[in-house]
C-alpha positions in Angstrom: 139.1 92.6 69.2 136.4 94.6 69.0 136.1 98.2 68.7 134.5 99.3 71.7 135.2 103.1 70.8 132.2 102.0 67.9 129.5 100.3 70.6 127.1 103.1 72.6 127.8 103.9 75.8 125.0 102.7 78.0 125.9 105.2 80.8 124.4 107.6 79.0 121.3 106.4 78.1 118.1 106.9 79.8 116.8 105.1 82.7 112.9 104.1 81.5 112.1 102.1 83.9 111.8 105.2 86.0 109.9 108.6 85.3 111.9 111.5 84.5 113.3 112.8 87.5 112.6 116.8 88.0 114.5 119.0 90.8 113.1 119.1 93.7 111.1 123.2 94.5 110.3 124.1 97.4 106.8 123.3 98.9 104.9 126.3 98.5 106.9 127.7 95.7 103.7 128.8 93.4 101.5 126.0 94.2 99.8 127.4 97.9 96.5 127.5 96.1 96.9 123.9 95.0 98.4 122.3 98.3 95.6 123.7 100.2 93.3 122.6 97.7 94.1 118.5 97.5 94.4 118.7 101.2 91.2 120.2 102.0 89.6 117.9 99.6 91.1 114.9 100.9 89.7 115.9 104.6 86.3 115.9 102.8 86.5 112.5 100.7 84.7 110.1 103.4 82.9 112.2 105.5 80.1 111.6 103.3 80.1 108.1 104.2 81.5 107.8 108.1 78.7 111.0 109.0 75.7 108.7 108.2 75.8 105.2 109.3 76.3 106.3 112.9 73.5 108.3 113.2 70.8 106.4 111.8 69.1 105.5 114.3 68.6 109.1 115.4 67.7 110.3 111.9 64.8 107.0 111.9 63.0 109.2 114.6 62.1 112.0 112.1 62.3 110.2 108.7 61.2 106.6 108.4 63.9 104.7 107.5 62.7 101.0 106.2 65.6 98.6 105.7 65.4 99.1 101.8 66.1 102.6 101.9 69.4 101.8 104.4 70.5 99.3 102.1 70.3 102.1 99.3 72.7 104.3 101.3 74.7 101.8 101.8 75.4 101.1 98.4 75.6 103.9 97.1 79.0 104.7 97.9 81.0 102.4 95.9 78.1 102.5 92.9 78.6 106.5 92.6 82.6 106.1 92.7 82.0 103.4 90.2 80.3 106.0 87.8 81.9 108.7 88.8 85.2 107.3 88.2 84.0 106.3 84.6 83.1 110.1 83.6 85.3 112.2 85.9 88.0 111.8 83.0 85.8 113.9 80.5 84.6 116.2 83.1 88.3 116.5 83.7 88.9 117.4 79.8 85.7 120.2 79.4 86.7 121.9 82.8 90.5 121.1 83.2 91.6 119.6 86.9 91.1 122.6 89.2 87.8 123.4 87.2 86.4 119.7 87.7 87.9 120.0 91.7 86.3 123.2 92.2 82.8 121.8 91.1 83.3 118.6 93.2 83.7 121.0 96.5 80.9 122.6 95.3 78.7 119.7 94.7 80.1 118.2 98.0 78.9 121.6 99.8 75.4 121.4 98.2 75.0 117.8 98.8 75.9 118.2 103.0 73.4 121.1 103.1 70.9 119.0 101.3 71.5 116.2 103.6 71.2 118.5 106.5 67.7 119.6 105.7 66.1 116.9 103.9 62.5 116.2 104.6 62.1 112.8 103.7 64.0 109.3 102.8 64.1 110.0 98.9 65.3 113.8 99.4 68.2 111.9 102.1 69.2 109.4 98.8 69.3 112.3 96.3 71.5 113.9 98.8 73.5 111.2 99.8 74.8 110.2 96.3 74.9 114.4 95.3 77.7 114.4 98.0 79.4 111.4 96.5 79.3 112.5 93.4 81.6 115.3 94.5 83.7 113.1 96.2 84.0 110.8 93.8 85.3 113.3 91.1 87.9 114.7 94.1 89.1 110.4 94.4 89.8 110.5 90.6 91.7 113.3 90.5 93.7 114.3 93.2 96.4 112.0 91.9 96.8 113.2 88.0 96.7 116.8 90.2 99.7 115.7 92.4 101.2 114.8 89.4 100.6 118.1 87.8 101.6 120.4 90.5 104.1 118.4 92.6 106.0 116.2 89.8 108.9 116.5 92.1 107.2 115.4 95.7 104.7 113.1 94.9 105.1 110.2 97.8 105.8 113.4 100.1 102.2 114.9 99.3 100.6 111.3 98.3 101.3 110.2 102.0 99.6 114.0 103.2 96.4 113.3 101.3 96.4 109.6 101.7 96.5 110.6 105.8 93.9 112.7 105.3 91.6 110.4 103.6 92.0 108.1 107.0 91.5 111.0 109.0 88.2 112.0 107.3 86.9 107.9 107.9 87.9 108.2 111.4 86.9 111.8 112.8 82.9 111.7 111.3 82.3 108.4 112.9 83.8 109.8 115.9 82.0 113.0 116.0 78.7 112.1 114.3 76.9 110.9 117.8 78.3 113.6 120.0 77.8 116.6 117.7 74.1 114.8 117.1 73.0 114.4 120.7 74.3 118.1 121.3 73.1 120.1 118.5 70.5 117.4 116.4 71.8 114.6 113.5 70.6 118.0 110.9 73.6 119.5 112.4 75.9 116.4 112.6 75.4 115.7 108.6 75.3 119.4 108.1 78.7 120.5 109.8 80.6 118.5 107.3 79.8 121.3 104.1 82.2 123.0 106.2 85.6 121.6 104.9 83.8 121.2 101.6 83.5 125.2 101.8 87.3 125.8 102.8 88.3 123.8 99.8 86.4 125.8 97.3 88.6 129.4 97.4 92.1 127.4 96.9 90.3 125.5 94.1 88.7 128.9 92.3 92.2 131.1 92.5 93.8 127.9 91.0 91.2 127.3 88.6 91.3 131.1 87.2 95.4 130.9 87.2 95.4 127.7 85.0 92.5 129.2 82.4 95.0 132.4 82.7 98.0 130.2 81.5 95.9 128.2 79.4 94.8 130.6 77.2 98.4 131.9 77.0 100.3 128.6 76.6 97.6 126.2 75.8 99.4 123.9 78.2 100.0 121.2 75.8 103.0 120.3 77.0 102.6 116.5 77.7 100.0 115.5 75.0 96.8 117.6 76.3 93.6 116.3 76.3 93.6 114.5 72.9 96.3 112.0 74.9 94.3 111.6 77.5 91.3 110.4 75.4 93.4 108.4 73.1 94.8 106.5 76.3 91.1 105.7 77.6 90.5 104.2 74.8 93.2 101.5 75.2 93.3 101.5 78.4 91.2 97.5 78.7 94.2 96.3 76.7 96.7 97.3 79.4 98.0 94.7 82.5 99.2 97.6 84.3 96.0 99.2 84.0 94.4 96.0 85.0 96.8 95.2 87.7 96.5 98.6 89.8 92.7 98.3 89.7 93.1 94.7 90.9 95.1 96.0 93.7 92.8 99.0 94.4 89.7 96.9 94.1 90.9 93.9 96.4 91.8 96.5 99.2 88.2 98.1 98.6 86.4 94.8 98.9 87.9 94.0 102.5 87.6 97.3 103.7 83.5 97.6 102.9 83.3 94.0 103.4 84.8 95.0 106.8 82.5 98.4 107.8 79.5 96.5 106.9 79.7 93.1 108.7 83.0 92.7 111.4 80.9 94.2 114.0 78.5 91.3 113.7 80.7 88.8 112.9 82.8 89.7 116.0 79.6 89.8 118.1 78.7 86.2 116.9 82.3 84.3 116.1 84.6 86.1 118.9 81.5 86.6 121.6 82.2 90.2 122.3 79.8 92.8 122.9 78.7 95.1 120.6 80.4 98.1 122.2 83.9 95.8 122.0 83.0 94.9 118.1 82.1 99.2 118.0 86.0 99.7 119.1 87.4 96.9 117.4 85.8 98.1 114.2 87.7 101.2 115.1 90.8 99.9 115.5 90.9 98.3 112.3 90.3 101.9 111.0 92.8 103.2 112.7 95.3 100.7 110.9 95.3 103.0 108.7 96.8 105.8 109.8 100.5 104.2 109.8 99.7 102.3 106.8 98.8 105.7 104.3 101.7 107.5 106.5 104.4 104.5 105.7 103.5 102.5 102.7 104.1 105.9 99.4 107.9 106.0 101.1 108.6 102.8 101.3 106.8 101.7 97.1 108.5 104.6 96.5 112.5 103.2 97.7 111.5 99.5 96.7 112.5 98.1 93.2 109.9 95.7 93.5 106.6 96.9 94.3 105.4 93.2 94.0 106.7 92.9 97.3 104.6 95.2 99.2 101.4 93.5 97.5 102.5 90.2 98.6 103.3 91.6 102.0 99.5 93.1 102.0 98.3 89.4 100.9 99.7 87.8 103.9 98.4 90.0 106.5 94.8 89.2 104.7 95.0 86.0 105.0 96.9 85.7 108.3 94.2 88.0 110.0 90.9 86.2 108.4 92.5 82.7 109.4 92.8 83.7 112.9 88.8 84.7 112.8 88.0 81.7 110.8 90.1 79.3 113.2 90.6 81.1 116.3 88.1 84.1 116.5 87.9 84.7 120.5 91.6 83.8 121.1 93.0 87.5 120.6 90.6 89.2 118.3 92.6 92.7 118.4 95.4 90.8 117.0 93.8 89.4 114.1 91.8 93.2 113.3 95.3 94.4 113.2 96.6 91.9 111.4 93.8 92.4 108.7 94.0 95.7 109.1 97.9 96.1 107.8 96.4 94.5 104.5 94.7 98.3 104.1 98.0 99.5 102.7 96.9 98.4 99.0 94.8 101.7 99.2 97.7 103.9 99.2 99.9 101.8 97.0 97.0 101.7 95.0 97.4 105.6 94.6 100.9 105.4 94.3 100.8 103.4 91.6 98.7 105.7 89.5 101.6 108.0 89.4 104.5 105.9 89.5 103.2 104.0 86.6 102.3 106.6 84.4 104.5 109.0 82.9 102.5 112.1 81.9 99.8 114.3 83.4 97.0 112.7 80.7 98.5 109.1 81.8 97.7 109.4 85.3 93.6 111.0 84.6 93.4 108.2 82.2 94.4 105.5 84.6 93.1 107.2 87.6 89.6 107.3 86.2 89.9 103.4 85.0 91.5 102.1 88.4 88.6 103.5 90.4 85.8 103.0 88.1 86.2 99.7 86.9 87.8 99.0 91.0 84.7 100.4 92.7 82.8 98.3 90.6 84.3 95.2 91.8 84.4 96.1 94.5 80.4 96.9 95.2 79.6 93.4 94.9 82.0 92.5 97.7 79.9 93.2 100.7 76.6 92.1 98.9 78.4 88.7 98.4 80.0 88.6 102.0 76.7 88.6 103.1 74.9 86.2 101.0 76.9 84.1 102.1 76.5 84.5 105.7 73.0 83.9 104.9 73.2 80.9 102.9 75.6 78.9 104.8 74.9 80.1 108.6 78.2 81.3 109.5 81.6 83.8 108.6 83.7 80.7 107.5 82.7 80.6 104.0 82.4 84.9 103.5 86.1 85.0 105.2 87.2 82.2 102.9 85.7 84.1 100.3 87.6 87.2 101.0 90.2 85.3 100.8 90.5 83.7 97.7 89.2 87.0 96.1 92.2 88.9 97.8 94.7 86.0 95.6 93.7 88.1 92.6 96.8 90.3 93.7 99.0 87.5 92.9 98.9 88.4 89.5 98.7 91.9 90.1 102.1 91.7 91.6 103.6 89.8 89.2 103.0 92.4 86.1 103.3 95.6 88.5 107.3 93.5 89.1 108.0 94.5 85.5 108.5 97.6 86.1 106.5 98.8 83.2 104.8 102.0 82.7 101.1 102.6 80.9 102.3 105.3 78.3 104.8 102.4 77.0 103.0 99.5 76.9 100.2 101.3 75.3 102.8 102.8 72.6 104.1 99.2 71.7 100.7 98.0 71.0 99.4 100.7 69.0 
């Protein structure tokens, strides 16, 4: 018999297929400054793109707009997240987090004024991407931020933010033509600096706090800064790396793919009028809403977050099918349907927490996911309609979409491991 008094007592050994579990303080207990900060940020993340597009026409009566220059702005959202997502990381390490936030809601405020008063198209560009720039340093790191100041209520503050992310896509489209025909489209783009504004006091008193600690502490607690850099540099050997920026990048290429040519494909395939394609384009917007509310709780209760990718797979397909094969049978349905597939965003910045285990981890991975993930996902929309071009119809750029979104497959399979970057970067140093 053996001597089972001699063999370790698994019981007691530690789960590490989970992050270290910390007990649970209460919501405001030291961290106002913070809270307020990644909320307010969040509310200010997409204005800088929903503002705009809606207004063009009336900003076209004072500054020529030729269809290069609209093409510029257009792209020039996911190109500046693509960039900014590459460097935010080291911005991140020579201003810590709440220094690097505070200058993105500054940059953000500069850039809205700038936008506000700009006197021609090239002053409007330099403005445009100034604004994304800020936002694209607040996309990178409000989830290492969670991470730092709400270890214990991440999916409870993850689903706040990611809310608020819909929230500021929804209300600027929404508000951009009736604030425009009431006070001018100077005062539509302009009126945005305002949550931009709020969010830099939270941002200062939490930036002077840490610098306080910092130089009393040196904070150094989970690596520091010399982790952090010593994870980017590994991090293009990584499948979970890979496989969250898959995920993040397929939900980025249907949802520009999406703002940039359903209304027209509706118009055309489903043979609805443009103010019907206007509020269907909405509706698929507004998808999100339950999506970013439901989908942190239920990756973070689900052993398998394969599952949810696969789940967000089928509503892709399922929703292009019925506009490639059925377009003007129930066209709300399918926009829905479609729509549901929107929850990869969220799990997307789940993922960047849940899958690291450290504070450097997360700035690391957050900064690859959306760098390498806006850069995939740029070319989405560009290709979408080269297609429509080329072959004279939305078939092939929905069947496109669709064998792009497979990539997930994959995705799901290595993010059903269970494995965590810190680890499988360890075992391959």
């Amino acid at each position: 018999m053996p001597d089972r008094s001699q063999q370790p007592d698994r019981r007691q050994q530690p789960d590490r297929s989970r992050p270290p579990q910390r007990p649970q303080l209460p919501l405001w207990a030291g961290r106002t400054a913070a809270l307020l900060g990644i909320l307010l940020i969040a509310l200010s993340l997409r204005s800088a793109v929903a503002a705009l597009s809606p207004i063009i026409d009336q900003i076209s009566h004072d500054i020529p707009l030729n269809p290069l220059v609209i093409g510029i702005i257009g792209a020039a959202p996911p190109v500046t997240f693509a960039l900014t997502g590459l460097v935010t990381p080291w911005v991140s390490r020579k201003l810590g987090l709440e220094g690097a936030l505070l200058l993105a809601a500054v940059v953000m405020v500069l850039g809205h004024l700038a936008r506000a008063l700009a006197p021609n198209a090239v002053m409007l560009i330099v403005a445009t991407t100034l604004t994304l720039v800020g936002a694209g340093i607040g996309n990178v790191l409000l989830p290492p931020v969670v991470k730092r100041y709400f270890p214990d209520r991440i999916t409870q503050i993850t689903t706040f933010y990611a809310v608020l992310i819909a929230i500021s896509t929804a209300l600027p489209a929404l508000a951009a033509v009736p604030v425009a025909d009431a006070f001018g489209w100077r005062a539509s783009l302009g009126v945005w600096a305002l949550l931009a504004v709020a969010a830099v006091a939270p941002w200062a008193v939490a930036s002077v706090r840490h610098r306080r600690a910092a130089a009393r502490a040196r904070l150094a607690d989970d690596g520091g800064v010399e982790t952090e850099f010593a994870l980017e540099g590994r991090l293009l050997r990584s499948p979970v790396a890979w496989a969250v920026t898959i995920v993040f990048a397929i939900s980025s290429i249907n949802v520009y793919a999406a703002f940039a040519w359903l209304p027209s494909l509706l118009v055309q395939s489903a043979h609805v009028s443009m103010a019907q394609a206007g509020s269907l384009l909405s509706l698929y917007a507004f998808v999100g809403f339950p999506t970013s509310l439901l989908t942190p709780y239920i990756a973070a209760r689900v052993k398998n977050v394969g599952v949810l990718v696969y789940f967000a797979l089928a509503c892709i397909l399922i929703g292009y099918a019925g506009l490639i094969f059925a377009p003007a049978a129930a066209p709300a349905l399918w926009i829905v349907i479609a729509g549901l597939g929107g929850m990869l965003f969220p799990l997307s910045l789940v993922l960047i927490n849940t899958r690291t285990r450290t504070h450097a981890g997360s700035v690391a991975l957050s900064g690859f996911v959306q760098g390498f993930g806006y850069v995939i996902a740029a070319a989405g929309p560009l290709l979408f309609g080269i297609l429509d071009q080329s072959t004279g119809g939305w078939s092939v750029p929905l069947i496109f979409l669709c064998v792009a979104s497979l990539a997930t497959i994959p995705a799901a399979i290595i993010l059903t491991r269970g494995r965590f970057l810190e680890d499988e970067l360890g075992a391959q140093a």
